[in-house]
PLY file of the C-alpha trace (Angstrom):
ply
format ascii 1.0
element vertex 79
property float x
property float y
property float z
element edge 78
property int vertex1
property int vertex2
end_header
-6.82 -77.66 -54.43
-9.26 -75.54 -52.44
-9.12 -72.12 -52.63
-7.62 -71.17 -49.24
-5.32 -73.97 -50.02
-3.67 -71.84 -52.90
-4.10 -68.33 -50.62
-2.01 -70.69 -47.75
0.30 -71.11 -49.98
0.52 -67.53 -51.59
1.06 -65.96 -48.28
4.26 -64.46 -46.48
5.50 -63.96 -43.22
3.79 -60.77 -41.81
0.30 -61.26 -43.88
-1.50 -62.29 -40.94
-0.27 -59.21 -38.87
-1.40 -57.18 -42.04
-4.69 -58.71 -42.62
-5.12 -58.52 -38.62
-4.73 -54.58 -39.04
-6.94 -54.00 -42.20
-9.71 -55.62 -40.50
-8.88 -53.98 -36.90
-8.55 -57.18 -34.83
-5.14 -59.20 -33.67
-3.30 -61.54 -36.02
-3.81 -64.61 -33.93
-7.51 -63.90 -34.12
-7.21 -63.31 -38.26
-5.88 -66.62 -38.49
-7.93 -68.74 -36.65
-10.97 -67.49 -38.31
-9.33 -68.39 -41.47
-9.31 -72.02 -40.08
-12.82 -71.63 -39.18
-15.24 -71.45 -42.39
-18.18 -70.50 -40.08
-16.89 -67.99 -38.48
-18.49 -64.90 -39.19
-15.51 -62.98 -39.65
-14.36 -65.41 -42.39
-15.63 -64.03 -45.71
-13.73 -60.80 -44.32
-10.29 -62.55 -43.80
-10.56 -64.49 -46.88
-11.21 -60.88 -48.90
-8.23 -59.36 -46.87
-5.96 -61.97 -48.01
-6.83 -62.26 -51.27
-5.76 -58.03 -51.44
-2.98 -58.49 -49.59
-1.57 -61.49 -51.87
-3.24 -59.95 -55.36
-1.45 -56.60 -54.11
2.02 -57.79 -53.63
1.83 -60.09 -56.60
1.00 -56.93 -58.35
3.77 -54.98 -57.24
6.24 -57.59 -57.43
5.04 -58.20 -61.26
5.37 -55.52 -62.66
8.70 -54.35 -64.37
8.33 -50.66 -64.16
8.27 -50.69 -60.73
10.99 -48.34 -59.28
12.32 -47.96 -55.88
13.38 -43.94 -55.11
16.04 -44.11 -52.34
18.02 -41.06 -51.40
16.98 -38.50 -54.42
17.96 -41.72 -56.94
16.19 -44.07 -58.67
16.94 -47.77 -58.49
15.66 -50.52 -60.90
13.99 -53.48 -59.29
16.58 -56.13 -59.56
15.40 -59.47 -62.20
16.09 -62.35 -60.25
0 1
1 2
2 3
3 4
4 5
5 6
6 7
7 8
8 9
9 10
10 11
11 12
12 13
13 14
14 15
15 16
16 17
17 18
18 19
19 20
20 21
21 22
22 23
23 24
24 25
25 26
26 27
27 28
28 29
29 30
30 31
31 32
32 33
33 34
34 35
35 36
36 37
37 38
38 39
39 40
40 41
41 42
42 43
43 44
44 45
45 46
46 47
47 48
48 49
49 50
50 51
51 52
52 53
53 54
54 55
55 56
56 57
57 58
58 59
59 60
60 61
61 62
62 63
63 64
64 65
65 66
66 67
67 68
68 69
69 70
70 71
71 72
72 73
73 74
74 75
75 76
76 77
77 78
């Protein structure tokens, strides 16, 4: 599969409004220059993505990864 096969794939509702926002132009326009390889704003969306997806993946990974709420610390839940 091609590459922004598996970033389609890896991506949540929301990304596009946060990838729109990192690069400082509308959501709508973030994704249809992902749909467009020769755009010239493609390379950029593509790298956005990639942080957003490698950043939550991250986050989500890692087991010491607390949530403070209210002065108390609560351990991410295992699912």
């Amino acid at each position: 599969m091609s590459k922004r096969g598996d970033l389609r794939k890896k991506m949540q509702i929301g990304d596009w409004g946060l990838v729109g926002k990192i690069l400082g132009i509308k959501a709508h326009n973030a994704y249809m220059s992902f749909l467009r390889p020769n755009c010239k704003r493609f390379p950029d969306v593509v790298g956005a993505i990639e942080k957003v997806v490698e950043n939550r993946e991250k986050l989500l990974t890692n087991p010491k990864n607390n949530i403070r709420v209210n002065k108390r610390i609560i351990e991410r839940p295992d699912f």
